[in-house]
MILO-497467 format. One record per residue: x, y, z of N, C-alpha, C in turn; residue in one letter. Coordinates in steps of 0.02 Angstrom, whole numbers, plus 50000, padded with zeros to 5 digits. Example, Ala and Ser with C-alpha at 12.3 -4.5 7.8 and 13.67 -1.06 7.14 Angstrom:
// MILO-497467
506604971650390506154977550390506604983550390a506424988850354506844994750357506455000250394s
***
This chain:
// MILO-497467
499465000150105499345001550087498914999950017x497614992350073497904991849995497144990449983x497014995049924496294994449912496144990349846x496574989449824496724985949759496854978349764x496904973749709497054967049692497704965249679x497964971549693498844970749696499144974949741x499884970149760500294974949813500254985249763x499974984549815500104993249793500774995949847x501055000649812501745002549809501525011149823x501185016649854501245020649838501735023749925x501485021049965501755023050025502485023050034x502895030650027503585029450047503605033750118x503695032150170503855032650218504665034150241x504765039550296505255042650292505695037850376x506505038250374506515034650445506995041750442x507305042950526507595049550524508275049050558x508735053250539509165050250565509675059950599x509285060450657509535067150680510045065550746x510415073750755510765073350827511025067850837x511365065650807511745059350837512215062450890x512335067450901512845068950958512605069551021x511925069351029511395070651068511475062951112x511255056351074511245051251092511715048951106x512245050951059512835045751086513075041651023x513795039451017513795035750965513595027650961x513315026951007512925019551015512315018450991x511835024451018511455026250965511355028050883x511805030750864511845033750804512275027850779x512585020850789512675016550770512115010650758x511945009950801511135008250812510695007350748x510515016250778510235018650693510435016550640x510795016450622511145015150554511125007450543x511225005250589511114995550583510364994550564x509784996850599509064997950592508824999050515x509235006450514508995007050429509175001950372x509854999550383510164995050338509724989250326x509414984450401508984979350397508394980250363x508354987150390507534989050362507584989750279x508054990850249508064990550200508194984750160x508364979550200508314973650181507994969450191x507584973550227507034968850237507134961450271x507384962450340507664958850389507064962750455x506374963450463506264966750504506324965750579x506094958650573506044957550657506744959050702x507304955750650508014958050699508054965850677x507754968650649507934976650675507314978350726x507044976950713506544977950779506944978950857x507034973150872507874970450931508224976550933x508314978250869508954984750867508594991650882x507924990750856507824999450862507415000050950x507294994950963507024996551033507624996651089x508214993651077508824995451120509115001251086x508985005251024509095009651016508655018051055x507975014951065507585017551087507895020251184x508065014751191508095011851271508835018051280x509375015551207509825021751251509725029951240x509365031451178509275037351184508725041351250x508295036851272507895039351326508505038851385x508885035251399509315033651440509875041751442x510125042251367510545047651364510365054651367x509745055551330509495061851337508705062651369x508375061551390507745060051424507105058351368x506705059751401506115058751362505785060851292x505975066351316505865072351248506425076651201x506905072051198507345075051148507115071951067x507425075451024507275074150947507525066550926x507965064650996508635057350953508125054250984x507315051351044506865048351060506385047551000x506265054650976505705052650940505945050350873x506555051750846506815049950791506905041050797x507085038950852506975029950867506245028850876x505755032950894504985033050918504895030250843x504985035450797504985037550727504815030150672x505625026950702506115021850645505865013750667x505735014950743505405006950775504415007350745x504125010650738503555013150725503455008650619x504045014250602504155010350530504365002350521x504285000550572504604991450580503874987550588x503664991650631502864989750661502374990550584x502484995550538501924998150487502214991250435x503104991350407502834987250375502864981050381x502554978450449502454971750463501624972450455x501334976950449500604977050450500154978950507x500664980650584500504980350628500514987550662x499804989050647499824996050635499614998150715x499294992850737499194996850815499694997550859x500264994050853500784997650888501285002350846x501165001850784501475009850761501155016350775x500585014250759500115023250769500395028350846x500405024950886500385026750958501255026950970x501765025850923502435027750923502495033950869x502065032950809502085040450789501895046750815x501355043950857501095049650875501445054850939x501665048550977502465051551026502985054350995x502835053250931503715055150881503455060950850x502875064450843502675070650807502625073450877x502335071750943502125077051003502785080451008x503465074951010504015076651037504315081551000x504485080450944504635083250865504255091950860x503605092550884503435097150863503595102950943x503535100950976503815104651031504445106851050x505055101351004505685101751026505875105650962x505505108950904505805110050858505285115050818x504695116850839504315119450807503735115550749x503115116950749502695114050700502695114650622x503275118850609503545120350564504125116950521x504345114550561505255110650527505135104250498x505625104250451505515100250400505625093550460x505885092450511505755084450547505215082050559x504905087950567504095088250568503765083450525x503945084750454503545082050410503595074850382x504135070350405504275066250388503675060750448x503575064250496503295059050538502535062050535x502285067550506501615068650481501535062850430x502055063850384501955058550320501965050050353x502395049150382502275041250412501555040450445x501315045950509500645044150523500205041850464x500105046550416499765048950387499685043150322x500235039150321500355031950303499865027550336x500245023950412499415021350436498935024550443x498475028350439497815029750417497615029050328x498185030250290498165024150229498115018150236x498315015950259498395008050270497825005550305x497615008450337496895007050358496025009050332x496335014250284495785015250255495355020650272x495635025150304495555032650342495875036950301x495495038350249495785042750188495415050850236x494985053450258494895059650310495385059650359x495615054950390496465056150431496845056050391x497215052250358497615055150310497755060050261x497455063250243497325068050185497515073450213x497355076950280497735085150302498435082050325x498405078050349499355072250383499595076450311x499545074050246500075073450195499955079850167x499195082550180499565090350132499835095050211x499765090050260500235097850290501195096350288x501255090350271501945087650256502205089950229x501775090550160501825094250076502045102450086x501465105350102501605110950139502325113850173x502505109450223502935111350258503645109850209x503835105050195504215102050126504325109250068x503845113150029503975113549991504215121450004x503995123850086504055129750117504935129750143x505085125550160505805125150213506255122550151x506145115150099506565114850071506645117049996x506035121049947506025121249905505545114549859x505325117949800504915113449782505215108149736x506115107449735506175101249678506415098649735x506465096749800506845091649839506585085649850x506855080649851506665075449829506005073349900x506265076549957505585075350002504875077449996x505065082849953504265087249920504045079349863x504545076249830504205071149764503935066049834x504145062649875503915059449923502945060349962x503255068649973502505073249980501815070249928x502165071349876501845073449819501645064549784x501945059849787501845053249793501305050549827x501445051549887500995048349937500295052749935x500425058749924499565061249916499275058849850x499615058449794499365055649733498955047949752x499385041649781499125036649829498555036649846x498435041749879497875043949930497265045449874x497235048249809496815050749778496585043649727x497105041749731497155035849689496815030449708x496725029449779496385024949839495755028049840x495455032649813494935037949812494675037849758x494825033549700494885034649616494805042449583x495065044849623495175053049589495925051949553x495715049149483496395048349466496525055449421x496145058649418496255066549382496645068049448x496575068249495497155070749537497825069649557x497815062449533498315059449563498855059549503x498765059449451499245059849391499645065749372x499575072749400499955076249390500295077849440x500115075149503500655075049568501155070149565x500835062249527501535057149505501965058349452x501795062949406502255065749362502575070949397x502565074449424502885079149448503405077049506x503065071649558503585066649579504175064549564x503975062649466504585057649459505075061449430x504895067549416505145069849362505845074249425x505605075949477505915078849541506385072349583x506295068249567506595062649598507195059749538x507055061349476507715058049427507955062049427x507845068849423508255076449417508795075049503x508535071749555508925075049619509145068749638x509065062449616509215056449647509625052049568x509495053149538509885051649457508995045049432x509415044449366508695038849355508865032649376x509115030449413509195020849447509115020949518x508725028249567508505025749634508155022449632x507935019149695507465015149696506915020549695x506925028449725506195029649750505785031849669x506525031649618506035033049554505645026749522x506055020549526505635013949554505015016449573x505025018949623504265018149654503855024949613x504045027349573503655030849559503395028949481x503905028649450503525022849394503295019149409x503305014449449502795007049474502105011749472x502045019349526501345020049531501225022349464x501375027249443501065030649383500895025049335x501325019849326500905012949289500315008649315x500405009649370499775007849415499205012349387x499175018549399498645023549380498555021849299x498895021149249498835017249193498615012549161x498675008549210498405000349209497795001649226x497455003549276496775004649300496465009749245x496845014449208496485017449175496245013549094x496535006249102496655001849044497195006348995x497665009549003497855011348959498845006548958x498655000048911499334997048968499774997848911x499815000348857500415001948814500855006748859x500545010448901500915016348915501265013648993x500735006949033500885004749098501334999849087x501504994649030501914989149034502884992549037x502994998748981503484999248977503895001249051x503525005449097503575009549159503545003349221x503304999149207503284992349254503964988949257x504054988649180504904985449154505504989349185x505244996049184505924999849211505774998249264x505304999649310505414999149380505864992249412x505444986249397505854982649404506464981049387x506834983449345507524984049350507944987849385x507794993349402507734997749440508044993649509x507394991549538507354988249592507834981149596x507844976349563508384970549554508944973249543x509394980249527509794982549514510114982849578x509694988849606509824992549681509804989049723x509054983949732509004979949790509154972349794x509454971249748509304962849751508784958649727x508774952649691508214949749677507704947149733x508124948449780507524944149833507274949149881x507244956449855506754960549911506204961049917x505724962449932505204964549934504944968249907x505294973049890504934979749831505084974549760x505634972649738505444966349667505024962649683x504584960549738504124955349734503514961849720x503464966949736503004971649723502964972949641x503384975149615503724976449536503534968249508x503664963349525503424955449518502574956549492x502594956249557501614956149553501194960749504x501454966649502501054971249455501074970649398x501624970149365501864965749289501254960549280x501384956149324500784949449306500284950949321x500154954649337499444959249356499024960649290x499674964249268499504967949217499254962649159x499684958149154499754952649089499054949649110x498714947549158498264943949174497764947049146x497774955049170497024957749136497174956749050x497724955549022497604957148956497684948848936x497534945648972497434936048982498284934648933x498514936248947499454934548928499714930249020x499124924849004499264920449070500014917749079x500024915049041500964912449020501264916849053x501414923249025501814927349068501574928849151x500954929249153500744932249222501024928449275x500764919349276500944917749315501764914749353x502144914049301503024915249341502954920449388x502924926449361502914931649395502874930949474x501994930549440501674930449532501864924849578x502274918849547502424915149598503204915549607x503384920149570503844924549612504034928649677x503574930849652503484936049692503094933649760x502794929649758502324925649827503004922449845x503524916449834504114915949855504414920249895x504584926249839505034931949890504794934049948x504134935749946503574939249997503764934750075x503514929050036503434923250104504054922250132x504594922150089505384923550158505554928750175x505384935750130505424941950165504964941650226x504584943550239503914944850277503544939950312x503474935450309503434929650348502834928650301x502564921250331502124919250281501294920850304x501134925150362500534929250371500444935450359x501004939750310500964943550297500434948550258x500124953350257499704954850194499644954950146x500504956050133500404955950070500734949750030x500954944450073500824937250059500094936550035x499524937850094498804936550032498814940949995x498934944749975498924950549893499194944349856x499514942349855500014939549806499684931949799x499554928349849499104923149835498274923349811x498064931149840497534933749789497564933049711x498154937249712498044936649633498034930649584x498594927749624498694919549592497994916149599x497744917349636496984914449652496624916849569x496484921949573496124927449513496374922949440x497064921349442497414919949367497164913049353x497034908049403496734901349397495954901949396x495784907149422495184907749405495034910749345x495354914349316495114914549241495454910049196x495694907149223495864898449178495334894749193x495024896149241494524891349255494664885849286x495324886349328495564880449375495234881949430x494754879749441494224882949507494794878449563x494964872849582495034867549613495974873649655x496174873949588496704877249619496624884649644x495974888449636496004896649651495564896349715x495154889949733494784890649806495234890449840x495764886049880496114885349941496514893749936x496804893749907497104902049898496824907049909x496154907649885495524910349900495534912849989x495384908249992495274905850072495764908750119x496524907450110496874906750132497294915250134x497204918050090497134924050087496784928150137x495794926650112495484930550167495694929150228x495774924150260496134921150336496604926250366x497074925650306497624931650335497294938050352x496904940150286496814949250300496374950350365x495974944350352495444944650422495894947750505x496294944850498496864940750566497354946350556x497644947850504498324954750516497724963250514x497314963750459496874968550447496514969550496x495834966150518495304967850540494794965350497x494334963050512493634958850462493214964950424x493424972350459493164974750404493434980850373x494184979650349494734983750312494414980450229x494494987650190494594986050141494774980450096x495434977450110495584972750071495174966250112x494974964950158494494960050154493924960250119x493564965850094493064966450050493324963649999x494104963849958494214962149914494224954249889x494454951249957494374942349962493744940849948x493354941749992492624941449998492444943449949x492534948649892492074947749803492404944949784x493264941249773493434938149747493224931749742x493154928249802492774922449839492194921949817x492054927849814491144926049794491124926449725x491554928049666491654927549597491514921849559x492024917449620492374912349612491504905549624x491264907749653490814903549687490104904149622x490184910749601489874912249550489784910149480x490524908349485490774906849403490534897749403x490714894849501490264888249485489724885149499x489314891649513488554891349493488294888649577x488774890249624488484890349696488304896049727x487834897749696487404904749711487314904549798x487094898449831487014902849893487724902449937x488434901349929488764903949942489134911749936x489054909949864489274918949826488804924249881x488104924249891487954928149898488234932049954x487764928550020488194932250078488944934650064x489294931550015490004937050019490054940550013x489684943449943489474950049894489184953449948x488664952549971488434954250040488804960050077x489124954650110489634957450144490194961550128x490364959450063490884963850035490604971750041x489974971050009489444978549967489674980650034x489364979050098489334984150159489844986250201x490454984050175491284983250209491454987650142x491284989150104491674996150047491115000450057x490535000150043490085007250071490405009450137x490605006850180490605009050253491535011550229x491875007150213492695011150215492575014850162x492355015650111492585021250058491955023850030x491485023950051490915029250039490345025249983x489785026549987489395023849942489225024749871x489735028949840489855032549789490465030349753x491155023449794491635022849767491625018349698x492115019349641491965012849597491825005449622x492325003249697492534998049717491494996549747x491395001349749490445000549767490184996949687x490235002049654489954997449596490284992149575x490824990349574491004984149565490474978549587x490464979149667490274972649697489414973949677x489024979949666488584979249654488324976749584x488784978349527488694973349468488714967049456x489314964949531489214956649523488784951649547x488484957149607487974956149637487244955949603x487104959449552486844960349512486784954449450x487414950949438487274943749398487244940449442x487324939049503487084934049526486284933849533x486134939649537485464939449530484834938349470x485224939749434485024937049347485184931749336x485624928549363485854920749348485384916749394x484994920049449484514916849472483834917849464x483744921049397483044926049372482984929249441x483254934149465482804938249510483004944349489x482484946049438482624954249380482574958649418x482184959949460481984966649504482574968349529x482594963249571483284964049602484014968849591x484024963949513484564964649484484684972749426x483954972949424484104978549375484074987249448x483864984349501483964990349534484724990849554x484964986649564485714986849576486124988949516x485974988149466486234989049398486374997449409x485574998049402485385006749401485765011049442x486225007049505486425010049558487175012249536x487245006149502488175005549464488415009049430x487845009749406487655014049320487695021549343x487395025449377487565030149416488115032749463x488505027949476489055027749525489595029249459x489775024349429489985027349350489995033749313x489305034149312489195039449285489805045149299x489535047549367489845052049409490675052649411x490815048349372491435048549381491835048449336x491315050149285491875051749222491975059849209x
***
């Protein structure tokens, strides 16, 4: 989930845990081993577990009972957060056919696996598939269980995400307040999922430059998270990264970089070391030497980054646009104009095409695109692209 220069955190995804009397207690033991790993972020050996979990509930109750798609469901969430979204999509989508037939299009089981789809098509950058997925989740959530349950703040999270990935951050800020505020009231204040909801609302903060209000909400989260989960999970390497994120834009390098090579540590033994959001994290570290001006140390990282997103993503997902202007920044700052270009290039037409020709992440690459073109006197050039940025802006205040 990631259009940004940092692990973004907005996707909470639901695993389900129904009818265990249905399956059997082998199953419903199963389950419970699955979630535990998954929460520890042990994926591949739950993987092992949820597909022999899979194997006995089709075995015990056939094809189309709720305890199939609920393993359809939980092996699907193993696949998303490994990054590997083409064999999750096509297990959710068996886990909503089944779900909605065995139980009505209505029930709240329903909505937990609208919201997981509705996740990968986030993750890929299909904000028109995702967007009816989560308000019909929302919908159904706030109809069956009431509107303070903590699955409506979940609802209400992940569509904020979605708007946020959209830079409609007028939208997205009173759905993450309303989130968190529904999640400390029903879960106390030290879950993790309120963790995740301060992480975003500081996220939306930070981007809005407003970081008096994003540093304190970063601090809680991560404690939060090292509390509940351990220092070496994956969501603290998330809470890791954004902190130094943060410190970097306000050049408090000292602090930034522990952080992030923290958090690239944790990442790389959680998640293996081709993970995505292994390059997020070596992205950024890339970014922090590059505004030190350690060119020598932010190219190979550089590199090594796009490689991954290319190879787990697709060459033309979002966050490869992001390597590719980073790369081409980088190439910029040392005056190898005909490398930079084609990246910028490529970047411009890999975010017009995923997020519309109107997104900020458009003017970005067209402003930088734009000094490169002044740094090579070519004014025409540069001032029509300007004019283009300048308008894209505009519009959006």
């Amino acid at each position: 989930m990631k259009l940004l220069p940092f692990v973004f955190a907005f996707l909470i995804t639901t695993p389900l845990l129904v009818y265990a009397q249905g399956a059997g207690i082998e199953w419903d033991t199963l389950n419970k081993r699955v979630l535990e790993m998954q929460r520890e972020g042990q994926y591949d050996r739950a993987i092992v577990l949820a597909k022999k979990a899979l194997e006995v509930a089709e075995e015990n109750v056939g094809q189309n009972h709720p305890n199939v798609a609920t393993s359809l469901n939980n092996l699907a969430e193993l696949y998303r957060a490994k990054a590997d979204y083409d064999k999750a999509e096509p297990l959710y989508k068996r886990a909503l056919a089944i779900m909605e037939k065995a139980l009505g299009p209505d029930h709240p089981n329903v909505a937990p696996i609208l919201n997981n789809l509705a996740g990968i098509y986030y993750a890929k950058a299909d904000y028109d598939k995702a967007e009816p997925l989560y308000k019909r989740a929302l919908a159904i959530r706030e109809k069956a269980l009431g509107p303070d349950h903590p699955n409506v703040a979940t609802s209400l999270n992940n569509l904020a995400g979605l708007y946020y990935a959209k830079a409609d951050y007028d939208s997205a800020e009173p759905l993450l307040k309303r989130s968190l505020a529904i999640y400390e009231k029903a879960l106390g204040s030290d879950h993790p999922y309120v963790a995740t909801s301060l992480n975003n609302l500081a996220e939306l903060y930070r981007v809005k430059a407003d970081y008096d209000k994003a540093e304190p909400l970063y601090k809680r989260a991560l404690a939060i998270r090292e509390k509940a989960l351990g220092p070496d999970h994956p969501d603290v390497a998330t809470s890791l990264n954004n902190l130094a994120e943060l410190y970097r834009v306000k050049a408090d390098y000292d602090k930034a970089e522990p952080l992030y090579k923290r958090a690239l540590a944790i990442q790389e033994k959680a998640l293996g070391p081709d993970h995505p959001d292994v390059a997020t994290s070596l992205n950024n570290l890339a970014r922090l030497y590059r505004a030190k001006a350690d060119y020598d140390k932010a190219e190979p990282l550089y590199k090594r980054a796009l490689a991954m997103r290319e190879k787990a993503l697709g060459p033309d997902h979002p966050d490869v646009a992001i390597s590719l202007n980073d790369l081409a920044e980088l190439y910029r700052a040392k005056a190898d104009y005909d490398k930079a270009e084609p990246l910028y290039k490529r970047a411009l037409a890999m975010r017009e095409k995923a997020l519309g020709p109107d997104h900020p992440k458009v003017a970005e690459t067209l402003e930088n695109l734009a000094k490169l073109y002044r740094a090579t006197k070519r004014t025409t050039e540069a001032e029509e692209l300007e004019k283009r940025a300048a308008k894209i802006k505009a519009s959006k205040k």
